[in-house]
C-alpha positions as CSV (number, residue, x, y, z in Angstrom):
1,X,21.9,-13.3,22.1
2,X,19.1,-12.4,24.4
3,X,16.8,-14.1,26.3
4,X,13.2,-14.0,25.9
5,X,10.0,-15.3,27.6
6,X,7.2,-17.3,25.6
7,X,3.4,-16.0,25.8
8,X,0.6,-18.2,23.8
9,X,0.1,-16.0,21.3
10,X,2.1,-14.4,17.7
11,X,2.7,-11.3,18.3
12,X,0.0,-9.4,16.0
13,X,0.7,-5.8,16.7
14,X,3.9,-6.7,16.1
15,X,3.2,-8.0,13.0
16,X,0.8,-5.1,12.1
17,X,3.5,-2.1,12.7
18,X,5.8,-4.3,10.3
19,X,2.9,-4.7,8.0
20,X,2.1,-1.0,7.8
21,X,5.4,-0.3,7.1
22,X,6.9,-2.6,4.5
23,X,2.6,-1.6,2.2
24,X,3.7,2.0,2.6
25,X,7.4,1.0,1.0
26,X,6.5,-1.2,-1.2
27,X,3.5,1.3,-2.8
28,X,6.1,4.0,-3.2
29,X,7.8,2.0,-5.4
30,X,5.3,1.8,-8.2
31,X,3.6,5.4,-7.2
32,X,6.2,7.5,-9.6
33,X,6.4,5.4,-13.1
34,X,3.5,7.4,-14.0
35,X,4.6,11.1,-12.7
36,X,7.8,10.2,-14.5
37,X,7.0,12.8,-18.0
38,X,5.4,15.3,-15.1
39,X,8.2,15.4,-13.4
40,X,10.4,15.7,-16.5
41,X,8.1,18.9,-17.3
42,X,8.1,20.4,-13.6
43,X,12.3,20.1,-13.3
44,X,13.4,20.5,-17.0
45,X,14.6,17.3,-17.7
46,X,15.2,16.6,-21.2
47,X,16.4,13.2,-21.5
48,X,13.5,10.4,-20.5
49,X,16.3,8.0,-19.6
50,X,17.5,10.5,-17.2
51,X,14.0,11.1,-14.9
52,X,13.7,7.2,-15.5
53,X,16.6,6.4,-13.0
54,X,14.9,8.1,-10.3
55,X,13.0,4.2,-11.5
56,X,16.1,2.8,-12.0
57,X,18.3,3.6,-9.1
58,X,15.6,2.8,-6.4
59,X,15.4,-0.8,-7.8
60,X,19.2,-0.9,-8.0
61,X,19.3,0.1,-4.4
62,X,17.1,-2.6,-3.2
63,X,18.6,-4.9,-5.5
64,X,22.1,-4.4,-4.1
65,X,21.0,-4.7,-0.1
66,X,18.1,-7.1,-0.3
67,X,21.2,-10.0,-0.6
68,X,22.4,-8.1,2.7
69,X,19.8,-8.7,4.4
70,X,20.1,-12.4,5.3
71,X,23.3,-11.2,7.4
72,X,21.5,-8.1,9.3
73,X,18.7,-10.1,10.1
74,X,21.0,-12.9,11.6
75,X,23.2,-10.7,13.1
76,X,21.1,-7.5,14.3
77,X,17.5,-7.4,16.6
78,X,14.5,-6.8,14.5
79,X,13.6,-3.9,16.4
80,X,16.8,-2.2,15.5
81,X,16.8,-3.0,12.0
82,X,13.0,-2.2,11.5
83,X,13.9,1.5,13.0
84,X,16.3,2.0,11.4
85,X,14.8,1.1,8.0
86,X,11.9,3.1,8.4
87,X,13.8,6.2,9.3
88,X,16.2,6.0,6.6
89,X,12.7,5.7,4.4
90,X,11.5,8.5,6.3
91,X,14.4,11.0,5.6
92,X,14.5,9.9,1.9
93,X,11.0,10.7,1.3
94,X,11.0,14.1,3.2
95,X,14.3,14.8,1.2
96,X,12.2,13.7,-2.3
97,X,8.9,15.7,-1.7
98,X,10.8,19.5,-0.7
99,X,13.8,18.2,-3.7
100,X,14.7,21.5,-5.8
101,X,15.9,20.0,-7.9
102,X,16.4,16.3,-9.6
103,X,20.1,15.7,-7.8
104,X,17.5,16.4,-4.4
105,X,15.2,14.2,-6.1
106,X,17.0,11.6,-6.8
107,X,19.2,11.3,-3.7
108,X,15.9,10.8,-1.9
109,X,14.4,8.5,-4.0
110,X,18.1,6.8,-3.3
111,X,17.6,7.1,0.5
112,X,14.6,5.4,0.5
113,X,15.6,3.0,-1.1
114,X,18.2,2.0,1.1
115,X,15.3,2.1,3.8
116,X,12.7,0.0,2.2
117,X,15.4,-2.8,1.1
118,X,15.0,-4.9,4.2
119,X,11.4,-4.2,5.3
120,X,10.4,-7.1,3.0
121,X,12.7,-10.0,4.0
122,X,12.4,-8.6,7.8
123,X,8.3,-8.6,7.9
124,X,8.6,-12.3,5.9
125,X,11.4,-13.4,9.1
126,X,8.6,-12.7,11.4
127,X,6.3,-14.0,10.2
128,X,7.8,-17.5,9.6
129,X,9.2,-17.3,13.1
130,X,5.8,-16.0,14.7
131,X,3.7,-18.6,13.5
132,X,3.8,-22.4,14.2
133,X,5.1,-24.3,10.7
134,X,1.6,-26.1,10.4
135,X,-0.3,-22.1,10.1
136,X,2.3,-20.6,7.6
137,X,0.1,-20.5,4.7
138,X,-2.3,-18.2,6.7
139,X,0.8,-16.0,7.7
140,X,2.4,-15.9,4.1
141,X,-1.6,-15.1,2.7
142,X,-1.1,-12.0,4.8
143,X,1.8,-11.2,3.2
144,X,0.7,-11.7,-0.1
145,X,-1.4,-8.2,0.8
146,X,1.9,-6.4,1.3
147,X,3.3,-8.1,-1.9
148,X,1.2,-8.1,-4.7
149,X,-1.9,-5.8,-3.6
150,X,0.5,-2.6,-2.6
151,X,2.8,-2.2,-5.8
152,X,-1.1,-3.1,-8.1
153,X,-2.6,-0.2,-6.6
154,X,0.0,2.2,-7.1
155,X,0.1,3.2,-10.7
156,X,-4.1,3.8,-9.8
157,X,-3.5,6.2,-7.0
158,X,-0.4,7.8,-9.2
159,X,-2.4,8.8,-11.8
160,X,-5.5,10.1,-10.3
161,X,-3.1,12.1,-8.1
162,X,-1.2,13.5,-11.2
163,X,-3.6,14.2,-12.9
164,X,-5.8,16.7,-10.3
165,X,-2.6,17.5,-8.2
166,X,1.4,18.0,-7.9
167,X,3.5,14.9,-8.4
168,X,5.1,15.8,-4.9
169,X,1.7,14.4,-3.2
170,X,3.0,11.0,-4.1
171,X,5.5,11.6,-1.5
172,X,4.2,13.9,0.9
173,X,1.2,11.8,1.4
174,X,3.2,9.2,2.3
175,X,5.2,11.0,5.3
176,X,2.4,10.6,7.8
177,X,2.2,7.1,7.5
178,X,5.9,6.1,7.8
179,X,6.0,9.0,11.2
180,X,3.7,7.0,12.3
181,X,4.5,3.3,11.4
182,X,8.5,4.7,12.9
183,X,6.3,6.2,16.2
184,X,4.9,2.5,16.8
185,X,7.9,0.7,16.3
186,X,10.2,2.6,18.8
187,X,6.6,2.2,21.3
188,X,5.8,-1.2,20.9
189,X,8.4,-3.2,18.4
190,X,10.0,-5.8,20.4
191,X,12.6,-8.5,19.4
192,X,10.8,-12.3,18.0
193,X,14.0,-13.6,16.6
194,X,17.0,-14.8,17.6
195,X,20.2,-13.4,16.6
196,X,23.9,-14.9,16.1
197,X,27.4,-13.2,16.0
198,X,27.9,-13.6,12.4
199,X,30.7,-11.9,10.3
200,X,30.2,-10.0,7.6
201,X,32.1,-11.0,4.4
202,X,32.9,-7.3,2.6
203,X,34.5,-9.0,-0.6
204,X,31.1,-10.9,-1.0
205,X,29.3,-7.8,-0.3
206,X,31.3,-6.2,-3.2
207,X,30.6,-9.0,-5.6
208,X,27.0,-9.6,-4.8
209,X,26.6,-5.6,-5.3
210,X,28.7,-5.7,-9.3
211,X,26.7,-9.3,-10.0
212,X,23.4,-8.1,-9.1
213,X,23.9,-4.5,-9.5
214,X,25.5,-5.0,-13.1
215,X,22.6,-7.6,-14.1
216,X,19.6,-5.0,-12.9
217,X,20.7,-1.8,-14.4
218,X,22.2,-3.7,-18.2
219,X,18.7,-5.5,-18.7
220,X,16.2,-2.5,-17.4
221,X,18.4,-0.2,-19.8
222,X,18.3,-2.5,-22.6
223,X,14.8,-1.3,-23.5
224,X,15.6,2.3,-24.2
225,X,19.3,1.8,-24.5
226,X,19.3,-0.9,-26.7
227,X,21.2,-4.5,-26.6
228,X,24.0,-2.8,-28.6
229,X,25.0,-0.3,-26.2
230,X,28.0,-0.9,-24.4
231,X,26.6,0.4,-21.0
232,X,24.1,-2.4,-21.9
233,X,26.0,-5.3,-22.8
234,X,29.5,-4.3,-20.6
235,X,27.2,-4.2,-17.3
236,X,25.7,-7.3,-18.1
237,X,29.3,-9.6,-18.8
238,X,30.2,-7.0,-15.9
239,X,27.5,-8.7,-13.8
240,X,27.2,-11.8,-14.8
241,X,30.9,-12.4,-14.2
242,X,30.6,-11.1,-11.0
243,X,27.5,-13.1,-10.0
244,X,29.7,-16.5,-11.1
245,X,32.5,-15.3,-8.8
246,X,30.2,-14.5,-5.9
247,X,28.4,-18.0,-6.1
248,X,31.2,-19.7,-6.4
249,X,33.2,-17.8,-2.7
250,X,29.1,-18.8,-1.2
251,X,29.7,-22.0,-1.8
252,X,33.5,-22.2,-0.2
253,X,32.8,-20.1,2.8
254,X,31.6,-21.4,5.9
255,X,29.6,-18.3,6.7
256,X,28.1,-17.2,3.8
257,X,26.6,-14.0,2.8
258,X,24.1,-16.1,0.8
259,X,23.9,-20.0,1.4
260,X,23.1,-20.6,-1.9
261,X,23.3,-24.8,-0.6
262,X,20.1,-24.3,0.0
263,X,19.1,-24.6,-3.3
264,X,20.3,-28.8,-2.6
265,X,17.0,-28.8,-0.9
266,X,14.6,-30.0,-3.7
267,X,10.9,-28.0,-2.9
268,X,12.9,-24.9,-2.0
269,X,14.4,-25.3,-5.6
270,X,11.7,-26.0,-7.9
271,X,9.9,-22.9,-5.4
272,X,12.5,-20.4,-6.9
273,X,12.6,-21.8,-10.6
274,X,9.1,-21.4,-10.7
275,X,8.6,-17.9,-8.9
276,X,11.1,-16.8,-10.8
277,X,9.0,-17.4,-14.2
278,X,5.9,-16.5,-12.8
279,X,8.0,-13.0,-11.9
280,X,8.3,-12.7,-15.9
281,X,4.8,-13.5,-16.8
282,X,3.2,-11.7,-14.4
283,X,5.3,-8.4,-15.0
284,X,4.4,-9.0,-18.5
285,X,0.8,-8.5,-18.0
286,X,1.8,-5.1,-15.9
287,X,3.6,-3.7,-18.8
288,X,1.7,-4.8,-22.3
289,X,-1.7,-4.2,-20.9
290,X,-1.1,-0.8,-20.2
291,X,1.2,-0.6,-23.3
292,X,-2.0,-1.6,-25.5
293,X,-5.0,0.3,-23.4
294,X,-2.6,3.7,-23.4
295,X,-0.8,3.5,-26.7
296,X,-3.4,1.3,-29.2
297,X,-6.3,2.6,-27.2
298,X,-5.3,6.0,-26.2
299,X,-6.8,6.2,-22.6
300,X,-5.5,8.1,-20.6
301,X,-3.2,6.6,-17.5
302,X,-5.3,7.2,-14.8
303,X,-8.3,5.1,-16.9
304,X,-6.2,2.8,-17.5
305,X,-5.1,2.1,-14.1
306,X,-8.3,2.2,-13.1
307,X,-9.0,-1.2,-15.3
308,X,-6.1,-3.0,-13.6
309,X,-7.5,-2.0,-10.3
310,X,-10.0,-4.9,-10.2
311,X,-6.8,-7.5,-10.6
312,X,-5.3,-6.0,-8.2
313,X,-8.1,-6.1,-5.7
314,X,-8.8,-9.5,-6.5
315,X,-5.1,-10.4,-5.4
316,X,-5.1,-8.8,-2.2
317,X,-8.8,-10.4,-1.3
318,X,-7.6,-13.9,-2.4
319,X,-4.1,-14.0,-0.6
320,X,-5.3,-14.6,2.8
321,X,-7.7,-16.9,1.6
322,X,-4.9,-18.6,-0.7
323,X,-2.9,-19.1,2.4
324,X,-5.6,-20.9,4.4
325,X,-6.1,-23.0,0.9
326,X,-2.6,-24.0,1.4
327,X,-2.4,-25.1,4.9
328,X,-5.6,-27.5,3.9
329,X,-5.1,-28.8,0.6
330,X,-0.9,-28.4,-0.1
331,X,0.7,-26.3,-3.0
332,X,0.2,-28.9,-6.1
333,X,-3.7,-28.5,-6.5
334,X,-3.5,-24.4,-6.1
335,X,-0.5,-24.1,-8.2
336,X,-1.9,-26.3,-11.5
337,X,-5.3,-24.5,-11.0
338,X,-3.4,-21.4,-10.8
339,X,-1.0,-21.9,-13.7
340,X,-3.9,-23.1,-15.8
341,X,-6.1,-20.0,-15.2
342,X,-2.9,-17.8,-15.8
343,X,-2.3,-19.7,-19.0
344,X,-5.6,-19.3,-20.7
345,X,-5.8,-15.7,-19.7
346,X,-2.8,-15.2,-20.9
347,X,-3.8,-16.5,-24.3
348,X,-7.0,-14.9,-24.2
349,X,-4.9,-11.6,-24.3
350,X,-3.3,-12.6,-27.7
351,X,-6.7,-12.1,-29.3
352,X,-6.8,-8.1,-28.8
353,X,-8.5,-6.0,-31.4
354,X,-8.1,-2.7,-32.1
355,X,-11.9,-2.3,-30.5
356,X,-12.1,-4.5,-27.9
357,X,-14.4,-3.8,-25.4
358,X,-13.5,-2.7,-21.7
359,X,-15.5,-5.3,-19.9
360,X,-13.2,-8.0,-22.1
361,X,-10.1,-6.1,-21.2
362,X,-10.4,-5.8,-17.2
363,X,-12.4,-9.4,-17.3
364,X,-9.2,-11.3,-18.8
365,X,-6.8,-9.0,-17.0
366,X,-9.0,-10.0,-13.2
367,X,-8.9,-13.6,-14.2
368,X,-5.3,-13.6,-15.1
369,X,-4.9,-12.0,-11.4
370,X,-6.9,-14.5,-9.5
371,X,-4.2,-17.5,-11.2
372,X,-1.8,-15.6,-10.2
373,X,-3.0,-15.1,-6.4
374,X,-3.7,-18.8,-6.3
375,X,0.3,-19.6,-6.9
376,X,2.7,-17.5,-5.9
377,X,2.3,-17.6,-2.1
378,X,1.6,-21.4,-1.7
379,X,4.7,-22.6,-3.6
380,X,7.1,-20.5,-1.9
381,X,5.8,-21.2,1.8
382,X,5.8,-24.9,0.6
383,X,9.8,-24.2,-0.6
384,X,10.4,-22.1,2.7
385,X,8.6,-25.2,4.6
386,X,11.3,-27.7,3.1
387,X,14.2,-25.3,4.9
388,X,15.8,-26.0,8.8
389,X,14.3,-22.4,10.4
390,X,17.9,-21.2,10.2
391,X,18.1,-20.8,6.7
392,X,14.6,-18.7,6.7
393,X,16.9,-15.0,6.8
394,X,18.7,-16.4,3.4
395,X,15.8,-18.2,1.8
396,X,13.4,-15.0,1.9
397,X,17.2,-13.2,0.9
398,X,17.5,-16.0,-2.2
399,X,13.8,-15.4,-2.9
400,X,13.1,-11.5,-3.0
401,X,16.8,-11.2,-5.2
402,X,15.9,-13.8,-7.9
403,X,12.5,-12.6,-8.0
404,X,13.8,-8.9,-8.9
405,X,16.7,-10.1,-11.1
406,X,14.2,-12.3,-13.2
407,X,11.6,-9.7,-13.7
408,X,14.3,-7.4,-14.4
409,X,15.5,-9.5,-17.0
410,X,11.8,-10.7,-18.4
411,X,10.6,-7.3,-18.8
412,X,13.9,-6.3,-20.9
413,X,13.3,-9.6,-23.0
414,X,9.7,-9.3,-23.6
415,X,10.2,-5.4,-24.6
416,X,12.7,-6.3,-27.1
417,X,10.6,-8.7,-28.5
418,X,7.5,-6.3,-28.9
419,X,9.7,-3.9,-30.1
420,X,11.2,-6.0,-32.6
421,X,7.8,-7.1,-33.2
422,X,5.8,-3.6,-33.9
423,X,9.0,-3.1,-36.2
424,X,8.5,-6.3,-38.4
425,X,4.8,-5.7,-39.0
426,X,5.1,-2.0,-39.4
427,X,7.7,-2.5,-42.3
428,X,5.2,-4.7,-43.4
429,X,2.4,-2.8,-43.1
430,X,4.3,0.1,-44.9
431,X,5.2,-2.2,-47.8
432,X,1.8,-3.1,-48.5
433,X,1.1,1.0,-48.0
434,X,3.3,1.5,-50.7
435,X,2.7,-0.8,-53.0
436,X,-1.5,0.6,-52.8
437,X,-0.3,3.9,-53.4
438,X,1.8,2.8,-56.2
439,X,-1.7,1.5,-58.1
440,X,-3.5,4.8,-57.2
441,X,-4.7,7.0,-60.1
442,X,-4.0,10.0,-57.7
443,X,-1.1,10.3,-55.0
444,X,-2.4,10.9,-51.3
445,X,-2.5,14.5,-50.2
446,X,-0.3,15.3,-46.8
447,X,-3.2,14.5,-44.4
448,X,-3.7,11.5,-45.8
449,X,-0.1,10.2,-45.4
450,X,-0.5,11.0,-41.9
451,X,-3.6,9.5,-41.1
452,X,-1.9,6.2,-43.1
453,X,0.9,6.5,-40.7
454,X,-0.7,6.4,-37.5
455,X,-3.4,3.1,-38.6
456,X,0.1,1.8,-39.6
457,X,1.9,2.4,-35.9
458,X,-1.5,1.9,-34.3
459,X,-2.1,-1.4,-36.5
460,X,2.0,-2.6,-35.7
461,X,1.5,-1.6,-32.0
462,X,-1.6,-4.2,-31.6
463,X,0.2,-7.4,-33.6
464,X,3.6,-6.6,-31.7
465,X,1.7,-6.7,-27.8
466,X,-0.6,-9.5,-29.1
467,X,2.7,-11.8,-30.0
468,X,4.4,-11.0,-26.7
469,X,1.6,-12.0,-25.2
470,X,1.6,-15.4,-26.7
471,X,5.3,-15.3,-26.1
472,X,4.3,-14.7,-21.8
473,X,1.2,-17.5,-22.3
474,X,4.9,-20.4,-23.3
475,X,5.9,-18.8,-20.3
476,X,3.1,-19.2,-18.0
477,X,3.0,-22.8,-19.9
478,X,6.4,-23.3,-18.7
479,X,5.6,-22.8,-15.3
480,X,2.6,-24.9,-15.5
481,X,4.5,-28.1,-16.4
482,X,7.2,-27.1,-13.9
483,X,3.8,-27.2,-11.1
484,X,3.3,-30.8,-11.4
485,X,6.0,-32.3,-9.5
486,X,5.4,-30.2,-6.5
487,X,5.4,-32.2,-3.0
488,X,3.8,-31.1,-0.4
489,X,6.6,-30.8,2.0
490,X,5.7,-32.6,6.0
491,X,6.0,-29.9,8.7
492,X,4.5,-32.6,10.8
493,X,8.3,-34.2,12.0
494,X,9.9,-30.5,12.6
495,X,6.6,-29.1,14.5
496,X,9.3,-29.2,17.3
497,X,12.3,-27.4,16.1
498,X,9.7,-24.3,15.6
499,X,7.5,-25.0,19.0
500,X,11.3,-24.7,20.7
501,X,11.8,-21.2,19.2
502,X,9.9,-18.1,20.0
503,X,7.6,-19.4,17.0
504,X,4.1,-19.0,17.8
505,X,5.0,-17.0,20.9
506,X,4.9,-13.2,21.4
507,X,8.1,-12.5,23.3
508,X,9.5,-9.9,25.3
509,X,13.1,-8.9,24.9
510,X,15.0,-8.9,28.6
């Protein structure tokens, strides 16, 4: 372990070469969802569900190591792992923008993946560690930017870029920034937190990899797979069984790769129940708004990123302000306000016409945003805040895992359920079609069948998002009830297990 010396103050270029970093990764990960039928075009792809692991496999990546993470943040200097992170990112994106081919392509998108995995729990470590207990609503507000403003902004930028440019801007524009975010690390990075000769447990690395792995890829391909395919279902039993096995050697092993005890610590609990179902209804909102403004609506998908851009705008203003909220007033008062804002929005959203106007569409949508901003943050530093500052490398572990593996498994729910949805009433719809035409004096001419068809799809389209959204509004409900028997947790007895750390120091490795 090394020894460092204490100055007064966190270290905020520190904090600001992390920061850079960990926007530019977590941007890329929403920047190619809309290049995804360009690229098809531009490589000859001819299977969607092919180009759509490029997707896929970069969430699978992260998925797999983000449970990792909690051992090489223990067990390695930040310095080193931040390096070597952004390097890996670095080759993978270099490797994706010059790819001949989609193997190239994908393979990069892989690499970076594998880079970008830890730059979120590592930039969360620091700043938990920099910042004395009492300021980490401030700290986490900051983070907020990195978490809910970067991946908001992406499909925006995407489609602007693919529309008057070639997809492979989306990565080339991003080398400069991760040279340079890789250029002030090896400069100026220096070591905050301490480190401990832990052991890593490969058998637990194996399981956590089939339980999380198998649970991410079976419910993001049970939209276009279907719940009936056996690479569907078998990767889910697959995963699920090896999640159970994996909890249950956690809780045996006296060096865990997890420590999923900490979930005996109640804040910290309630924290990751409820993030967990704000994850669902807030990826909701980022899938059946566009779904309704691009297929009912028919605007294009740089317009319609352009209407979410004000939500997400909204979220990355409010999140500092959010976390000075929470070091005043506590998590309970900003969490109800929150949940109730995201509630009515949410229902507000079930009442979609087939001409609403714009300024209802982004309005709601901005609104829904703000509720969101005014939760997420608080209640997880409040959960992190319940936790002895050991635990901080497998909380932020627990946290970014369950967060992925629920919105993984929302967004494959709530799909279905539109899906099965848009089915029903377009039966229906049909039925009523026919039984019209039935009663005609004259049959409908061939453009006439066609023009029935498509009010039909849009018609089934419109009821099918508007009952999913009233399915995410019990969600958001859900949460909302959950809200009220949050405790602000008292940092005031353990100011001293922090102020004996390098917590609100900037140190210098020796």
């Amino acid at each position: 372990m090394s020894q460092q010396t204490q100055t007064k103050k966190p270290p905020y270029l520190m904090i600001a070469i992390l920061f850079v970093g960990t926007f530019v990764a977590f941007l890329n990960n929403t920047l190619l969802n809309v290049a995804l039928p360009t690229i098809m075009t531009d490589l000859n792809i001819k299977d969607y569900s092919t180009v759509q692991w490029l997707s896929t496999g970069y969430m699978l990546v992260s998925g797999i190591l983000v449970p990792a993470s909690a051992f090489l943040i223990t067990r390695f200097k930040n310095r080193h792992i931040f390096i070597t992170s952004m390097a890996l990112f670095l080759v993978g994106t270099i490797l994706a923008a010059f790819a001949p081919s989609f193997a190239l392509l994908l393979a990069g998108r892989m690499v970076q993946a594998a880079g970008a995995a830890t730059m979120s729990p590592l930039l969360m470590n620091v700043m938990l560690t920099s910042f004395p207990i009492e300021k980490r609503g401030t700290a986490m507000g900051i983070f907020g930017l990195v978490m809910f403003a970067a991946p908001a902004i992406g499909p925006t930028i995407s489609g602007w870029i693919v529309e008057h440019y070639d997809w492979r801007l989306l990565f080339e524009m991003i080398i400069p920034f991760a040279i340079i975010s890789l250029g002030l690390a090896v400069w100026k990075l220096e070591n905050v937190m301490e480190t401990r000769p832990v052991k890593l447990d490969y058998f637990s690395l194996v399981l956590s990899t089939i339980g999380f792995g198998g649970l991410l890829y079976g419910f993001s391909s049970a939209g276009s797979a279907g719940w009936d395919a056996p690479e569907v279902y078998g990767t889910i039993i697959i995963g699920a069984i090896g999640l159970i096995i994996f909890i249950l050697r956690q809780l045996k092993m006296e060096q865990p790769l997890l420590e999923i005890k900490i979930y005996k610590y109640p804040m910290f609990a309630l924290a990751s129940v409820i993030s967990m179902v704000l994850s669902v209804a807030m990826f909701s909102g980022m899938i059946l708004t566009p779904a309704y403004v691009q297929n009912v609506r028919g605007i294009s998908p740089f317009d319609a990123g352009l209407m979410m851009l004000p939500g997400a705008l909204v979220m990355g203003i409010m999140s500092p302000i959010t976390g000075k909220l929470f070091d005043k007033f506590g998590p309970r008062i900003l969490a109800i306000i929150g949940l109730i804002i995201m509630t009515v929005s949410t229902y507000f959203l079930t009442k979609l016409e087939l001409d609403t106007s714009y300024a209802y569409i982004i309005t709601v949508y901005t609104v829904r945003m703000l509720g969101i901003s005014l939760v997420m943050m608080p209640i997880m530093t409040n959960g992190l805040n319940s936790l002895p500052m050991k635990m901080n490398p497998h909380a932020t572990a627990i946290n970014n895992t369950a967060q992925q593996v629920a919105g993984a498994i929302g967004t494959a729910v709530l799909v279905t359920i539109m899906t099965n949805a848009i089915k029903e009433k377009a039966a229906e719809l049909a039925a009523e079609a026919q039984a019209a035409a039935a009663n005609a004096t004259a049959a409908p001419t061939e453009a006439q069948i066609a023009e029935l068809t498509a009010q039909i799809t849009q018609q089934a389209s419109l009821a099918g998002i508007n009952h999913t959204f009233l399915i995410a509004t019990i969600i958001s409900a859900v949460a909302l009830v959950l809200s009220f028997f949050l405790k602000r947790v008292d940092v005031s007895g353990r100011k001293a297990e922090y102020s004996a750390k390098p917590a609100n120091s900037e140190t210098v490795a020796k």
